[in-house]
C-alpha positions as CSV (number, residue, x, y, z in Angstrom):
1,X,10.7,-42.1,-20.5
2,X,11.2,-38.9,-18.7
3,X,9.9,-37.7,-15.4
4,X,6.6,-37.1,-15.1
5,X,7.6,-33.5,-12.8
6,X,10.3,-32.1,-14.4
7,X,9.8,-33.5,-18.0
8,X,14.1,-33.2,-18.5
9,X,15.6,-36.5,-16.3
10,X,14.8,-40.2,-17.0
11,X,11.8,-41.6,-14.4
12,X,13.5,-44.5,-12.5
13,X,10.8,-44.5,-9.6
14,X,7.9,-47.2,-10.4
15,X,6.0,-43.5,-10.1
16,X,7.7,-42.4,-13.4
17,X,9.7,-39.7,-11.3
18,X,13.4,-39.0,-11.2
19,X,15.7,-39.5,-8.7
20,X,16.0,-35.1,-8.1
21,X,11.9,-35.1,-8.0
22,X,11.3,-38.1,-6.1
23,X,13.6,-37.7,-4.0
24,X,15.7,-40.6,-3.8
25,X,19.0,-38.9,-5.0
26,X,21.9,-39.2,-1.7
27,X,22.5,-35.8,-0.6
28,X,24.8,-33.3,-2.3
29,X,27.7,-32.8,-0.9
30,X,29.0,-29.5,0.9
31,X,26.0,-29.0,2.6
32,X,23.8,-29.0,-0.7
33,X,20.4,-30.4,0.2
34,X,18.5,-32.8,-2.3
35,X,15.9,-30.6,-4.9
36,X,12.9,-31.9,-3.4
37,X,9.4,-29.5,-4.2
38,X,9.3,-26.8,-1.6
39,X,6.3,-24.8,-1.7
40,X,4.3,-24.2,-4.5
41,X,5.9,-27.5,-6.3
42,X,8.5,-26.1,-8.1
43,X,11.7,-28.4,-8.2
44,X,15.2,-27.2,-8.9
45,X,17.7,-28.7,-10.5
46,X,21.4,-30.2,-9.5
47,X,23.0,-26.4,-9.3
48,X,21.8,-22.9,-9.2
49,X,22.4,-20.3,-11.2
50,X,24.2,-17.5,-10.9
51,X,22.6,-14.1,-9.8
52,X,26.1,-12.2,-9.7
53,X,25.2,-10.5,-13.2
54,X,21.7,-9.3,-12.5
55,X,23.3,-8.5,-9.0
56,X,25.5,-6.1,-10.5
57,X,22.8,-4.7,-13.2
58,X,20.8,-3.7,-9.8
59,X,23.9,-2.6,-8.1
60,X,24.4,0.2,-10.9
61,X,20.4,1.1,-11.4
62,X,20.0,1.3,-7.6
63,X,23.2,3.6,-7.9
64,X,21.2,5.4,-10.8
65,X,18.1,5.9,-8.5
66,X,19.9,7.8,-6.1
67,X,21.4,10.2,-8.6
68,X,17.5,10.9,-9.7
69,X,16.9,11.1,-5.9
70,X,19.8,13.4,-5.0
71,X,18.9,15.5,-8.2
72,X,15.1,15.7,-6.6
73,X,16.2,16.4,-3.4
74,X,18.1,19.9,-4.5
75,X,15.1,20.5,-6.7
76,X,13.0,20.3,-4.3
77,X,14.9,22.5,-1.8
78,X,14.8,25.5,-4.8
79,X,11.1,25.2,-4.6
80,X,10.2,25.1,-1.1
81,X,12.8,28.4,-0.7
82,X,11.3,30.0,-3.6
83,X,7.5,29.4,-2.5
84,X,8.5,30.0,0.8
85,X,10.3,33.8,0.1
86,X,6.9,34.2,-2.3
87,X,5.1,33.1,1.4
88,X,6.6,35.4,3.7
89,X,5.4,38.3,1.6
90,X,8.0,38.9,-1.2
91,X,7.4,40.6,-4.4
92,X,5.2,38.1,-6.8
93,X,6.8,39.8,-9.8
94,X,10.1,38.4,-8.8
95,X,9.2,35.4,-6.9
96,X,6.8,33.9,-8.5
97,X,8.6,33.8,-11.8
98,X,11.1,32.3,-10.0
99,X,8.8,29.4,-7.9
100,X,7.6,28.4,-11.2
101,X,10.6,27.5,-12.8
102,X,11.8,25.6,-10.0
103,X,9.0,23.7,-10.0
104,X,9.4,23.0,-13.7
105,X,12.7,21.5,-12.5
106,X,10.9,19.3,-9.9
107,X,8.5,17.8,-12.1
108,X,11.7,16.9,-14.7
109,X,13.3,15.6,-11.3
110,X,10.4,13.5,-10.4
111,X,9.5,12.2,-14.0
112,X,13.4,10.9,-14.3
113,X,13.1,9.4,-10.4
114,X,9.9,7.4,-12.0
115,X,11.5,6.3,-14.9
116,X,14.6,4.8,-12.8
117,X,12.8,3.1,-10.4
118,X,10.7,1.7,-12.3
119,X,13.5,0.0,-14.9
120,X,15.7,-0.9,-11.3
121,X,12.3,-2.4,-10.1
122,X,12.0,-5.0,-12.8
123,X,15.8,-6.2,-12.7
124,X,15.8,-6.1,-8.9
125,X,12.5,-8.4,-9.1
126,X,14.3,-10.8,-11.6
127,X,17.3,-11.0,-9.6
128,X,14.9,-12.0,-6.5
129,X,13.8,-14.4,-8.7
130,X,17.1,-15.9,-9.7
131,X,17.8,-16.4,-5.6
132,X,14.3,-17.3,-5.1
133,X,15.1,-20.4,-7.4
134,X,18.5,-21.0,-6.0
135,X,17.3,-21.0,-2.1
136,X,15.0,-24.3,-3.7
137,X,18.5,-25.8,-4.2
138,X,20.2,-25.0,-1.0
139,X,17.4,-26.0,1.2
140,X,14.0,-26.3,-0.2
141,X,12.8,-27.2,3.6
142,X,13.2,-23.2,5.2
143,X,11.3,-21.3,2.3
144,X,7.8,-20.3,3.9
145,X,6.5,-19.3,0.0
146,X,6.7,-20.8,-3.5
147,X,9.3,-19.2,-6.1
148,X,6.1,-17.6,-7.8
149,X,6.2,-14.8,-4.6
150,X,9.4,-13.8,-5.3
151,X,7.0,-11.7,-8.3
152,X,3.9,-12.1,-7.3
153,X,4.4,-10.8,-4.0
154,X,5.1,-7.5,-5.2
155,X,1.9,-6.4,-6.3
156,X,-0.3,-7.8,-3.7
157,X,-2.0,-4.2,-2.4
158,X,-1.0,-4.5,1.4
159,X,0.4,-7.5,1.9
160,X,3.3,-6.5,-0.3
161,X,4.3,-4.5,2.6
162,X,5.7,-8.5,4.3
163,X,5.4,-11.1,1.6
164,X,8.4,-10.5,0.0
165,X,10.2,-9.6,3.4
166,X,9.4,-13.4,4.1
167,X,10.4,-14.6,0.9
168,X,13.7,-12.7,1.5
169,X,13.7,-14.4,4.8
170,X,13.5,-17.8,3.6
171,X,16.3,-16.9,0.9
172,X,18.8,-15.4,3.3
173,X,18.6,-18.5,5.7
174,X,19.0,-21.2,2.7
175,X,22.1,-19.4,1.2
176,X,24.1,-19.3,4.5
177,X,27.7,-20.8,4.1
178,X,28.1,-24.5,6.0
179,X,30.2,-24.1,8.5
180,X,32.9,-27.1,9.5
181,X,31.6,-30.1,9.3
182,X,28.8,-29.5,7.2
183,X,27.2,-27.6,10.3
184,X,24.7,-24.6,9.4
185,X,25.8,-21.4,10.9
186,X,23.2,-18.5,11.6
187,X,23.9,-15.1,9.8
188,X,22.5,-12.1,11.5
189,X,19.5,-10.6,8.9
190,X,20.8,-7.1,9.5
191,X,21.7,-5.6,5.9
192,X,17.4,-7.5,5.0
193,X,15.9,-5.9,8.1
194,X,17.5,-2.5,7.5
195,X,16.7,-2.1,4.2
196,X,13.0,-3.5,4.6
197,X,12.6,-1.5,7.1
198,X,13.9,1.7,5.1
199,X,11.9,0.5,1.8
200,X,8.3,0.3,3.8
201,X,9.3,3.6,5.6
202,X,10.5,5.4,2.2
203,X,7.4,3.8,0.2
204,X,4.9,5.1,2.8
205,X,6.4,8.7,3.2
206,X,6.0,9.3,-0.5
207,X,2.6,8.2,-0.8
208,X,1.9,11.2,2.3
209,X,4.5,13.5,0.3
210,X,2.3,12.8,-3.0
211,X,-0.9,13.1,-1.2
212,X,-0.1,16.5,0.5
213,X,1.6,17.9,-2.7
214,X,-1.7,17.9,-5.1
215,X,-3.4,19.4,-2.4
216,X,-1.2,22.2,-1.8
217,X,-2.0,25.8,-3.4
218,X,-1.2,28.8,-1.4
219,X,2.4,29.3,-1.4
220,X,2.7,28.2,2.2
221,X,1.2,24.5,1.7
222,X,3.3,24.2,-1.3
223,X,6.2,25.3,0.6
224,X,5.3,23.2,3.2
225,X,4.2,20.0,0.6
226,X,8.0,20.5,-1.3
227,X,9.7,19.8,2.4
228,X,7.6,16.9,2.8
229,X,8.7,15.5,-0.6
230,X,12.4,16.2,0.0
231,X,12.5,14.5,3.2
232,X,10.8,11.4,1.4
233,X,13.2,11.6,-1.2
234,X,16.2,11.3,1.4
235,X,14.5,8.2,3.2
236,X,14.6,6.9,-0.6
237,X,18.2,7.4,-0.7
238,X,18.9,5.9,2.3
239,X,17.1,2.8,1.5
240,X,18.6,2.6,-1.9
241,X,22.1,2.2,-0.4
242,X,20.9,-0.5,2.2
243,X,19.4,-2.3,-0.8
244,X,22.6,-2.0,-2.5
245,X,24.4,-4.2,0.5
246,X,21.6,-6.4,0.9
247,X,21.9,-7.4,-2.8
248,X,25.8,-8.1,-2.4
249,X,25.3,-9.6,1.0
250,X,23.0,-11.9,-0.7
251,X,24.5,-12.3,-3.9
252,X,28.3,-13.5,-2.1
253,X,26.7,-16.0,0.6
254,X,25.0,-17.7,-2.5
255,X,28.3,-17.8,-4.4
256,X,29.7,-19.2,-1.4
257,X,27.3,-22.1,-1.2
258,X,27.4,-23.3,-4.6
259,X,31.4,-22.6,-4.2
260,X,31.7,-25.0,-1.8
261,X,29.1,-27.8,-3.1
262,X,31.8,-27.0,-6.9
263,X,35.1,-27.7,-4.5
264,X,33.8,-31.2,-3.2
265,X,32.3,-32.5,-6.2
266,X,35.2,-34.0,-8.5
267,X,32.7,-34.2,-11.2
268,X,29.2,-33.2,-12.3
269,X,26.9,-33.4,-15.2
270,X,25.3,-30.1,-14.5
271,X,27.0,-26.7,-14.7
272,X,27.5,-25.0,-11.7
273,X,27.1,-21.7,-10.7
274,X,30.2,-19.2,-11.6
């Protein structure tokens, strides 16, 4: 019969459980730990699988949201100098003429920075996913949250602002590469913390930018509501790049792992990760 857990391996536990799921199975070599449940009960199976495709579909989108951003950034600077020349007391037959169409532009701008992020939002959350699932595999024992997170997380109102930081957390530490011996070896969490840090910062700035901007009227406020909106636009930039090496940082230490578990194991049922 099969497990009662997993429903895909024979039960050979008097607990109709498998040897993956009850854990009885000796542990994998290369530094592999047994799938045992980690939080929220999910169990993985023998290998994980690979995240270096989704990797580099968010790898290009990310690149596609800073285009958007870049675009909206000189946008943006065309309508804070327009409204700002309109401000300082220039002719409204010229300038305002002017103002307008720029701000035409910086709508277009901010409709095509929606559109990206929010198509580089859903890949980027199935490739957290993928290494969500994968940390379960390398060592189910250092994740502080269920797989389910790696999603849900997201649209928890405030507490989205740390959940998936420690579901990242949990990730990075299960995919670092054994050292000799089997031995774990700690990698610094520089490219996560950077880019958290830069994502929380960016996402907050915008929602200030936003708020400012659809209160703005006169033509100083607007000038003054544009700046405000460009400089959250460059955070966004900068965060997008440091998401970019988080995402390879990650994605290569988790080819590493399953690399090495591939290179001791002469041979295996399951298909490993390539």
């Amino acid at each position: 019969m099969l497990c009662t857990r997993c429903r895909t391996r024979t039960a050979v536990t008097a607990d109709d459980l498998c040897t993956f799921c009850s854990g009885t199975r000796p542990p994998l070599p290369g530094g592999l730990m047994a799938p045992v449940p980690g939080p929220g009960g999910w169990t993985a199976g023998a290998w994980p699988r690979s995240p270096v495709a989704l990797a580099r579909a968010v790898t290009v989108l990310l690149g596609v949201v800073i285009a958007a951003d870049v675009f909206a950034v000189v946008t943006g600077l065309r309508v804070r100098s327009r409204w700002g020349a309109l401000a300082e007391g220039g002719s409204p037959d010229v300038h305002m003429r002017a103002a307008q169409i720029a701000e035409r532009y910086f709508v277009l701008a901010a409709l095509v920075q929606g559109t990206a992020l929010v198509v580089t939002a859903i890949v980027f959350v199935v490739w957290f996913h993928r290494t969500r699932r994968n940390a379960e595999v390398f060592h189910a024992g250092v994740q502080r949250l269920g797989p389910g997170w790696a999603i849900g997380g997201w649209f928890v109102p405030i507490a989205n602002l740390w959940i998936p930081y420690r579901v990242a957390s949990g990730v990075w530490e299960a995919s670092a590469q054994t050292g000799p011996g089997d031995g774990w070896r700690t990698v610094p969490k520089t490219p996560l913390k950077l880019w958290w840090g830069a994502w929380v910062l960016s996402l907050l700035a915008t929602r200030v930018a936003e708020k400012i901007w659809s209160r703005a009227f006169e033509p100083e406020e607007v000038a003054r509501a544009a700046g405000l909106v460009v400089a959250s636009d460059a955070l966004d930039i900068v965060a997008a790049v440091l998401a970019i090496l988080f995402v390879r940082a990650l994605t290569r230490m988790q080819v590493e792992r399953a690399a090495r578990a591939v290179n001791s194991v002469p041979a295996v049922s399951d298909a490993p990760l390539k």
